[in-house]
N, C-alpha and C positions, 0 to 999 in steps of 0.2 A: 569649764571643768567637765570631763566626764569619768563618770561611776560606771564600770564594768559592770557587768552580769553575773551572780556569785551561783545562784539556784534557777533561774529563769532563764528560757532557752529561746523566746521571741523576744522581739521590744511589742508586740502586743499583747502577751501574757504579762509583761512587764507595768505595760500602761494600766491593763483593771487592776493586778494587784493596789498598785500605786496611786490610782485614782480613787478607790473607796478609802484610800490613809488622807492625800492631800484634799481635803474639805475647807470649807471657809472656816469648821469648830477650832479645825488642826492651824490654819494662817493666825486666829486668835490666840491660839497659846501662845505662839511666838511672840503675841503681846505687837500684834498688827491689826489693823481692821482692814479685809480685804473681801474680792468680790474673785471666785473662783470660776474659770471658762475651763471647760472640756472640750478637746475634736476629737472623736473619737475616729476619723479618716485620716487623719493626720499625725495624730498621735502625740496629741504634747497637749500641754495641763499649762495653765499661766493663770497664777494672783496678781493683781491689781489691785492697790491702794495707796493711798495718799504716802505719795514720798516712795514707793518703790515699785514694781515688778518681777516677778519669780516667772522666772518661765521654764518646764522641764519637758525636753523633746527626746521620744524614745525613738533609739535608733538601733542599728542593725549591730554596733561596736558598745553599743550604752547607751544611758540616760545623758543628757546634755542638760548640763543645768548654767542659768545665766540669771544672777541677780543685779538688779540693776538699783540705787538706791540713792535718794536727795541726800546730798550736803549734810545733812543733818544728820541722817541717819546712817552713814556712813561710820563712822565708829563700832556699829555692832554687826558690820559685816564679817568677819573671819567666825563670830560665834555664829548666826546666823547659818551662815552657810556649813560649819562644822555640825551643826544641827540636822538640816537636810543633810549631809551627806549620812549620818549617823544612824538617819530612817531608811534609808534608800540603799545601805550596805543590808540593813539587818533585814530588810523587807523585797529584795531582788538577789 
């Protein structure tokens, strides 16, 4: 899935805004325990924890976002990701 760019004119402008929102605080509300990596050469943000992967890669067309999630947690993907898309409309 990729999120356009509504107000931001790089996917590097896109990346700081977005990376001071996506935190390990911001992965816990989601009511996840995850562990947050940044590239900042690269330009993509990825959560990691037990049972899933978020990973968001700014690109030159949009943010790319791919949740990848166990068995288990699969059920609460459509909100999950209706969540992130809902920060990433109103914050890019």
């Amino acid at each position: 899935m990729i999120i356009n760019y509504q107000t931001i004119d790089t996917p590097e402008n896109a990346y700081r805004k977005i990376s001071e929102i996506i935190t390990d605080e911001y992965i816990a509300n989601l009511k996840l325990s995850a562990k947050v990596e940044y590239d900042d050469n690269q330009l993509w943000i990825k959560g990691t924890g037990k049972g899933f992967k978020l990973t968001l890669q700014f690109l030159d067309e949009g943010c790319e976002i791919d949740l990848n999630l166990s068995f288990i947690l699969r059920p609460l993907k459509s909100k999950l990701l209706s969540k992130i898309e809902k920060e990433l409309n109103e914050n890019m």
